[in-house]
GUMIMAR-22208 format. One record per atom (N, C-alpha, C, O): residue in three letters; x, y, z; atom name; residue number from 1. Coordinates in steps of 0.05 Angstrom, whole numbers, always signed. Example, Ala and Ser with C-alpha at 12.3 -4.5 7.8 and 13.67 -1.06 7.14 Angstrom:
2
  resn      c1      c2      c3  name  resi
   ALA    +264    -114    +156     N     1
   ALA    +246     -90    +156    CA     1
   ALA    +264     -66    +156     C     1
   ALA    +285     -66    +169     O     1
   SER    +257     -45    +142     N     2
   SER    +273     -21    +143    CA     2
   SER    +258      +1    +157     C     2
   SER    +268     +23    +161     O     2
REM end
This chain:
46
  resn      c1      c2      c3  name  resi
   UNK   +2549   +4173   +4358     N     1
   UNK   +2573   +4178   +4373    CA     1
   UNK   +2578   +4153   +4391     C     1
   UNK   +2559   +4144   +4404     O     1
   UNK   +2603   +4143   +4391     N     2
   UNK   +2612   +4118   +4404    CA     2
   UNK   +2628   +4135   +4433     C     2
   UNK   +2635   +4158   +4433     O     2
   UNK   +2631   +4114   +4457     N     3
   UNK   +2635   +4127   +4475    CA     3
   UNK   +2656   +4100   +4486     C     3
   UNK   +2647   +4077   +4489     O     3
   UNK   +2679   +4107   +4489     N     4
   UNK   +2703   +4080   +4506    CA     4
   UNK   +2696   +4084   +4536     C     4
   UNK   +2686   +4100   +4551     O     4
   UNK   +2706   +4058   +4536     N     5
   UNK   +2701   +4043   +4559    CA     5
   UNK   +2706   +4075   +4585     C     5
   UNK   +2688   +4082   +4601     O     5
   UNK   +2731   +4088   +4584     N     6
   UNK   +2747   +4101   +4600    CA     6
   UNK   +2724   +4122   +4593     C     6
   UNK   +2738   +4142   +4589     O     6
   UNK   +2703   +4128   +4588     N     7
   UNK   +2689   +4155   +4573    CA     7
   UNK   +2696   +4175   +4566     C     7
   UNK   +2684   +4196   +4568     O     7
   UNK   +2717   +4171   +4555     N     8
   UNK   +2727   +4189   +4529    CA     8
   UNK   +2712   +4186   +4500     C     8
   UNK   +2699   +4165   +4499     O     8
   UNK   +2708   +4207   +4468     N     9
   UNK   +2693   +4206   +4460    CA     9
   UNK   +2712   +4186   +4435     C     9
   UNK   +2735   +4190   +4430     O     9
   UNK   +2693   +4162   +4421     N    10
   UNK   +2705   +4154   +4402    CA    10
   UNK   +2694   +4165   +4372     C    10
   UNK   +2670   +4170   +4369     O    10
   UNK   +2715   +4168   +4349     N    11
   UNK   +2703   +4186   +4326    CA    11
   UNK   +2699   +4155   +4309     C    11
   UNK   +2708   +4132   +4313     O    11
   UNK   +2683   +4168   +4292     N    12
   UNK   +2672   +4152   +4270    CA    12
   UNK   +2691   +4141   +4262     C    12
   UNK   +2691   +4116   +4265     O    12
   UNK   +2716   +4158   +4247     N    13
   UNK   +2728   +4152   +4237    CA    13
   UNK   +2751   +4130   +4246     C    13
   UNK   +2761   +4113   +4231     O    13
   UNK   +2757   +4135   +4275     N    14
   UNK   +2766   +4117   +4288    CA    14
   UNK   +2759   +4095   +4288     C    14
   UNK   +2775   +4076   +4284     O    14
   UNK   +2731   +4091   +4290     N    15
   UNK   +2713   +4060   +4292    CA    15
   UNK   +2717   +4050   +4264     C    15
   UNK   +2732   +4031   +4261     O    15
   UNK   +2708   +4057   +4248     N    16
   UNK   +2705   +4045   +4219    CA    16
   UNK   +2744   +4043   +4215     C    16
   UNK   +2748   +4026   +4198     O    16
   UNK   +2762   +4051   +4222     N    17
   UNK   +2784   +4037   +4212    CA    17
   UNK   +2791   +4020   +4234     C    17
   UNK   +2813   +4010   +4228     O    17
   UNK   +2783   +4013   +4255     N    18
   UNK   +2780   +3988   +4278    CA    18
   UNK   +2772   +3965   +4263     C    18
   UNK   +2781   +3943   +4256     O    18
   UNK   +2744   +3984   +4263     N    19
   UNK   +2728   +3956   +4242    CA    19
   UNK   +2741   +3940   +4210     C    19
   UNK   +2742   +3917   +4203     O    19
   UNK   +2749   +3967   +4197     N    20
   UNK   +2763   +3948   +4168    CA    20
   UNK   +2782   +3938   +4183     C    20
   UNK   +2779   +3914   +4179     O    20
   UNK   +2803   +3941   +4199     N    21
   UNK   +2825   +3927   +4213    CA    21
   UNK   +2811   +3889   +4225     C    21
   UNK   +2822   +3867   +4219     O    21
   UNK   +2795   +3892   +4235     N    22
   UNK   +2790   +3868   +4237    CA    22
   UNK   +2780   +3854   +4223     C    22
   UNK   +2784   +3830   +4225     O    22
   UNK   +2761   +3867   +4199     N    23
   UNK   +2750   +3847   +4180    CA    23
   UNK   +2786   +3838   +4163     C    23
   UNK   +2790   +3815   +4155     O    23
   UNK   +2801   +3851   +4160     N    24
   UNK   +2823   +3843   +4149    CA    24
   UNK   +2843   +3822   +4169     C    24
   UNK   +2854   +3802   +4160     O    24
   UNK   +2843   +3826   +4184     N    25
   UNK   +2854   +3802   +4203    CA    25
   UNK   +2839   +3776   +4205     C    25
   UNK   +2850   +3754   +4208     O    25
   UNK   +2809   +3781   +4202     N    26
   UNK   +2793   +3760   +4205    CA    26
   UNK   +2784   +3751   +4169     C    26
   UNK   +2764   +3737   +4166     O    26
   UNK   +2799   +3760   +4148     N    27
   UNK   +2801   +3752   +4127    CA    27
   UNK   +2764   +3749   +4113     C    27
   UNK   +2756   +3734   +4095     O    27
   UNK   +2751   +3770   +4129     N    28
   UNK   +2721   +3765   +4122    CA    28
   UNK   +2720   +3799   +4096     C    28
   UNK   +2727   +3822   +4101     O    28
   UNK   +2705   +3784   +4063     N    29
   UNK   +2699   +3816   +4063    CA    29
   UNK   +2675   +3814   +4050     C    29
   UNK   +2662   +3793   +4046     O    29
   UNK   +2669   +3842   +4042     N    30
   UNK   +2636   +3843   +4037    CA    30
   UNK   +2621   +3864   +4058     C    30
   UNK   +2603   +3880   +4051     O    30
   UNK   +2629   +3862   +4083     N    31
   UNK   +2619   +3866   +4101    CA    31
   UNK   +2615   +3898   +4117     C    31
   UNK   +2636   +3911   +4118     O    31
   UNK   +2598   +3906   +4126     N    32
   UNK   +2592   +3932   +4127    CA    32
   UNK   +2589   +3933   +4153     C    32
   UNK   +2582   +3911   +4163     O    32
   UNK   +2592   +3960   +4178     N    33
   UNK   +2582   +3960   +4202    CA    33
   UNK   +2558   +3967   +4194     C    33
   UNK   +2545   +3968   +4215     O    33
   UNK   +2542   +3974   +4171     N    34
   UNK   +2509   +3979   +4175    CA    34
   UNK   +2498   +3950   +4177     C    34
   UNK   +2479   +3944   +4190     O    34
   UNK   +2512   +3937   +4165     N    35
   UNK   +2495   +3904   +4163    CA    35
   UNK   +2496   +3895   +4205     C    35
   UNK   +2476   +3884   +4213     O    35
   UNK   +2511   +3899   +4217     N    36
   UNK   +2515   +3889   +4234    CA    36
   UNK   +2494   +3907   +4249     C    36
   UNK   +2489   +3899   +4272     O    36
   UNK   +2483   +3927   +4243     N    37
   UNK   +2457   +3936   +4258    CA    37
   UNK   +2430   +3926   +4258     C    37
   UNK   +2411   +3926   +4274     O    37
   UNK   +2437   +3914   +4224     N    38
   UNK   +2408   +3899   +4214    CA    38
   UNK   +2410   +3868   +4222     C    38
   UNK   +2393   +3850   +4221     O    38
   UNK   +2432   +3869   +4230     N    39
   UNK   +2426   +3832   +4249    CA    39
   UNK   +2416   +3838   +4271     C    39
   UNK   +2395   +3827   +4279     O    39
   UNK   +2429   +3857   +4283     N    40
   UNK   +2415   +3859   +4322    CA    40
   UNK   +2392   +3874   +4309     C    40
   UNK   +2377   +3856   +4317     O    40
   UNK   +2379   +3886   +4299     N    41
   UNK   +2352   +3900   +4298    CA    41
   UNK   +2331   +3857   +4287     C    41
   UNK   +2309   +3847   +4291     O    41
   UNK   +2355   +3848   +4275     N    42
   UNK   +2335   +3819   +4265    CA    42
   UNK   +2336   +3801   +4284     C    42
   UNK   +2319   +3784   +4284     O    42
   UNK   +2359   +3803   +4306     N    43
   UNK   +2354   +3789   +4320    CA    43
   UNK   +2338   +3797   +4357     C    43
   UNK   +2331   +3782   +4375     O    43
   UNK   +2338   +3821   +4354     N    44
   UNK   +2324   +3836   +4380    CA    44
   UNK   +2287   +3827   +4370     C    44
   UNK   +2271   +3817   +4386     O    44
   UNK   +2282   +3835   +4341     N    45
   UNK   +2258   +3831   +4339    CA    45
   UNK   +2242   +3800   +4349     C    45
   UNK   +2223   +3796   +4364     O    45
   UNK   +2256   +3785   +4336     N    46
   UNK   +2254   +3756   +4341    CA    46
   UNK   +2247   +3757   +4373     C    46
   UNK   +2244   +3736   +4385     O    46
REM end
């Protein structure tokens, strides 16, 4: 569960079409919000 700034509750579903919205503005694809867990879990370990 994601939580906004104002602490109201944010839905999944909300986030993941945030997220495809920017990977499409930012012309990036391939890309998954699970991958972006396994960078900070690769880079916290480090």
């Amino acid at each position: 569960m994601f939580i906004h700034d104002s602490g109201q509750r944010l839905y999944n579903r909300k986030v993941q079409r945030a997220f495809r919205a920017a990977l499409e503005m930012a012309k990036i694809g391939n890309v998954h919000f699970n991958d972006l867990k396994h960078t900070l879990a690769s880079y916290l370990r480090q």
